[in-house]
C-alpha positions as CSV (number, residue, x, y, z in Angstrom):
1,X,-58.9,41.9,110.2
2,X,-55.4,42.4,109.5
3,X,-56.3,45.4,106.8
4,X,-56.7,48.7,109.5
5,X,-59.7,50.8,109.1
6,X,-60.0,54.7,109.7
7,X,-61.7,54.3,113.2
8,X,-60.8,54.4,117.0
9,X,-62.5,54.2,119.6
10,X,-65.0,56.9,121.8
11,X,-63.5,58.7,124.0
12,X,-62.8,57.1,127.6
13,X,-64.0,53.9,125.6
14,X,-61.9,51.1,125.7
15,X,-61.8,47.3,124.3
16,X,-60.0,43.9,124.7
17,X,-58.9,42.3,122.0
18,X,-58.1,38.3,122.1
19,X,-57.0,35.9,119.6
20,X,-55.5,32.9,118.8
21,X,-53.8,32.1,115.2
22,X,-52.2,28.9,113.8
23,X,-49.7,28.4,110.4
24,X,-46.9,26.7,109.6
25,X,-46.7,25.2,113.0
26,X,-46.8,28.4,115.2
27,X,-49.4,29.0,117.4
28,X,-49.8,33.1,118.8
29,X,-52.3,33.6,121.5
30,X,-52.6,37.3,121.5
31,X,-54.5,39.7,124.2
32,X,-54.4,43.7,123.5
33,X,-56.4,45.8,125.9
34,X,-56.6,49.7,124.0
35,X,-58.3,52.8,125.1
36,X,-59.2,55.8,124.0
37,X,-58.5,58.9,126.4
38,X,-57.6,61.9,124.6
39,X,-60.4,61.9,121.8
40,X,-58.2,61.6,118.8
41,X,-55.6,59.1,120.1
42,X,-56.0,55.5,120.8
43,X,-53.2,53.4,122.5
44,X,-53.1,49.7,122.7
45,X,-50.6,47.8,124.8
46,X,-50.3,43.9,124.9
47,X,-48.8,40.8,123.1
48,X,-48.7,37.5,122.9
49,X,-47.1,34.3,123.6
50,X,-46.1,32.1,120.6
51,X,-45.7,28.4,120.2
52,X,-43.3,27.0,117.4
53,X,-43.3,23.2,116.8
54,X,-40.8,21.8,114.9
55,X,-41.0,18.9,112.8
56,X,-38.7,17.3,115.2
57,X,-41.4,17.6,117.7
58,X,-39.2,20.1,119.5
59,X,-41.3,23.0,121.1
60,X,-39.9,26.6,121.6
61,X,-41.8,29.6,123.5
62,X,-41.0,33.2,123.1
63,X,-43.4,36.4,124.1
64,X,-44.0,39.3,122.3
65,X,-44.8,42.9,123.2
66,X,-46.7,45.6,121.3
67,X,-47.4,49.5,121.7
68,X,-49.7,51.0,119.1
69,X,-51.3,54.2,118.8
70,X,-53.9,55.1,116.3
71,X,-55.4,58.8,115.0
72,X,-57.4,59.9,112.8
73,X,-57.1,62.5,110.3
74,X,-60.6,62.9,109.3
75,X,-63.5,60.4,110.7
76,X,-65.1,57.6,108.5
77,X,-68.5,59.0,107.9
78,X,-71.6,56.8,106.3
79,X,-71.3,57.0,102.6
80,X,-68.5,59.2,103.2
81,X,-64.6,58.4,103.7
82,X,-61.8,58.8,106.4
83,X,-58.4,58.1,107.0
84,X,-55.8,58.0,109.8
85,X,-52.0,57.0,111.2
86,X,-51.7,53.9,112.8
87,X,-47.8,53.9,114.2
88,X,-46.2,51.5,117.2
89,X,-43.2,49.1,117.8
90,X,-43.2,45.3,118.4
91,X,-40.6,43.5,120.6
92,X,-39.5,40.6,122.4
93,X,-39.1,41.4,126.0
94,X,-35.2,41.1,127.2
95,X,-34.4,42.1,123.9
96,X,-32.1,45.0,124.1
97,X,-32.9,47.9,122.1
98,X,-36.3,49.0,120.1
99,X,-38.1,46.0,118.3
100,X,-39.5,46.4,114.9
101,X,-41.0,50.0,114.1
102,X,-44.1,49.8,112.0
103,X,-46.5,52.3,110.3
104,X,-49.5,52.5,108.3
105,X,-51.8,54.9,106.8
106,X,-55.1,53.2,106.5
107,X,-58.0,55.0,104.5
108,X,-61.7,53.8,104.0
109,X,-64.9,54.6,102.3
110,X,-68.6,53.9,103.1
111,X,-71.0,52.7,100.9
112,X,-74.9,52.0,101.5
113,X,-74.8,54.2,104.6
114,X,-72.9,51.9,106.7
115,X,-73.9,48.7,105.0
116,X,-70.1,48.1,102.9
117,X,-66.7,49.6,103.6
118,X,-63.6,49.3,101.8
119,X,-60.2,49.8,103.4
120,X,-56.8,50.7,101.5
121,X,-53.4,50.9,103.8
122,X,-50.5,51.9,102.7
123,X,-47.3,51.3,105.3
124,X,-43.8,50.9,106.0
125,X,-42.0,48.2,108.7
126,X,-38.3,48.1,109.9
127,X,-37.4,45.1,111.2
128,X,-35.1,45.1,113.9
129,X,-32.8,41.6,113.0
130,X,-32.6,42.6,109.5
131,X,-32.4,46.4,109.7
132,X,-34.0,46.7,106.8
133,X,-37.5,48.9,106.0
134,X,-40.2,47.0,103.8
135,X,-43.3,48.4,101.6
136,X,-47.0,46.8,103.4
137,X,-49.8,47.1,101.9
138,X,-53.5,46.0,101.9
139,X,-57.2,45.9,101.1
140,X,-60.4,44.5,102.4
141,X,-64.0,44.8,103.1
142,X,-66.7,44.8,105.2
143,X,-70.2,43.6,104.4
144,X,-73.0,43.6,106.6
145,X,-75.0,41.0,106.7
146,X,-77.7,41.5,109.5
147,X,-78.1,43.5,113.0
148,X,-75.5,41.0,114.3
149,X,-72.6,39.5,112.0
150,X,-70.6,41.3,109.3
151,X,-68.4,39.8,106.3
152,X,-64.7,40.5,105.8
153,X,-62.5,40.2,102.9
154,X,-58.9,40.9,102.8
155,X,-55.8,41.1,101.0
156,X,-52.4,42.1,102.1
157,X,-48.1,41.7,101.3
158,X,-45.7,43.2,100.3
159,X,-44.7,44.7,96.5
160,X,-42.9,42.1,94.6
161,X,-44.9,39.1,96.3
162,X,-48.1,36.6,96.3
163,X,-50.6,38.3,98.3
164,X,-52.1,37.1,101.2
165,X,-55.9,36.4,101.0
166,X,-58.3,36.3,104.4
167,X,-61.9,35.6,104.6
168,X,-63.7,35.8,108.2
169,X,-66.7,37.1,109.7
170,X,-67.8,39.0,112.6
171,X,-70.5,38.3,115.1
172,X,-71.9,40.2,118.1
173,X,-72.7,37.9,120.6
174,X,-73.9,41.0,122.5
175,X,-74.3,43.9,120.2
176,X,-71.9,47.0,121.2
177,X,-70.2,45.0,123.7
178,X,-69.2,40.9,122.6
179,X,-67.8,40.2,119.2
180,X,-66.8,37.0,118.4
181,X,-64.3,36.8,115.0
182,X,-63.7,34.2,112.8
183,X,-61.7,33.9,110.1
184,X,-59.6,31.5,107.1
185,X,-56.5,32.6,104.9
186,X,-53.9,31.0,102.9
187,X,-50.2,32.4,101.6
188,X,-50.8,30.8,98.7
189,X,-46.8,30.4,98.4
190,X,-46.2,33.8,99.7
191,X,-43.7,34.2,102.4
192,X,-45.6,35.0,105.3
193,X,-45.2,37.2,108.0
194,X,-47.0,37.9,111.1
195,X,-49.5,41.2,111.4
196,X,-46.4,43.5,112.2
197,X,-44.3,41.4,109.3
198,X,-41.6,40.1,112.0
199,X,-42.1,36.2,111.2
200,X,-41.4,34.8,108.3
201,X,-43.3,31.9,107.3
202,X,-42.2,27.9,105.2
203,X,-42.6,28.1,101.7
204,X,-45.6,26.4,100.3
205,X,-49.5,27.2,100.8
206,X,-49.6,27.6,104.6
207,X,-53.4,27.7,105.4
208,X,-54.0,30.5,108.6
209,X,-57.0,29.5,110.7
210,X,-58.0,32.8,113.2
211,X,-60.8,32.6,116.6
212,X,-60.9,36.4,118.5
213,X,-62.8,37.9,120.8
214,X,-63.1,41.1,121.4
215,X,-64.8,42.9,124.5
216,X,-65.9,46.5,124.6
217,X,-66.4,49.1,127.7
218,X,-67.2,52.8,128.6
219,X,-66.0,51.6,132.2
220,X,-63.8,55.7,132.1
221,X,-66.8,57.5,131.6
């Protein structure tokens, strides 16, 4: 999901995750290990290397770099409610300088002891090229439908524009450990930008196809 929740990982726990996402002609294949070693402070460093296809047929390859961290001011609880600072930079590497600066405030409730959450973020971005700092926001939840795959639901944008809406679903292929993601979206005219908002998007309804896998550990401990 795109929409943050108010969780991190255990302490000395740590996760890998891998995805690949397709609009408008760009392709991003993304890998971002993170780990937990403080308690209250998760840090992920990775990025990704995107494709963009012209309708020329021209091809042109860039990489991107990211450094998140992620705490939380008050744990998500079952039938309870959390919330948290997630805060990092995104770059391209050779780039002088500091990329774009993004942060978020996400905040989410439990219902049904566990069995739906809802998420609300609340953010700011400042992009690097433009210099200029943009309102994010989103929504989404989280339905559980057995021991072993999970519903999502999402919207996100910016004020002033067509939101963005995701559907997808999550799967354990090995519960606690392999989680395989899935999901569908459309702009539905909006101009799109990427998770961090650094890429803007065609006009038109540009249909965003998502696979991920993510991979969990205590390997610390």
């Amino acid at each position: 999901m795109v929409v943050d929740d108010a969780a991190i990982l255990g302490v000395n726990d740590c996760q890998l995750e891998s995805w690949v996402n397709s609009i408008a002609g760009v392709t991003e294949y993304w890998a971002v290990p993170a780990c937990n070693f403080s308690g209250n402070l998760e840090i992920a460093l990775g990025g990704a290397r995107v494709v963009e296809a012209s309708q020329a047929g021209n091809v042109a390859i860039h990489n991107v770099a990211v450094l998140q961290g992620k705490t939380l001011f008050r744990p998500l609880d079952n039938n309870g409610w959390g919330a948290g600072l997630v805060f990092g930079t995104q770059t391209v590497p050779g780039h002088a300088g500091i990329g774009d600066v993004f942060a978020t405030v996400p905040v989410s409730f439990s219902f049904f002891d566990g069995g739906l959450v809802a998420h609300a973020n609340a953010g700011l971005v400042r992009m690097a090229s433009s210099r200029h700092v943009y309102i994010t926001w989103g929504a989404g939840l989280e339905a559980v439908l057995n021991n072993t795959s999970t519903l999502t639901a999402e919207t996100f944008g910016q004020p002033g524009g067509k939101p963005f809406v995701q559907l997808g679903i999550k799967y354990w292929l090995t519960r606690d450990r392999v989680q395989l993601d899935a999901t569908y979206g459309d702009t539905y005219g909006n101009t799109y930008r990427d998770t961090y908002g650094n890429r803007v998007g065609k006009r038109g309804s540009d249909r965003v196809v998502t696979i991920g896998l993510v991979l969990f550990t205590d390997f610390l401990q």
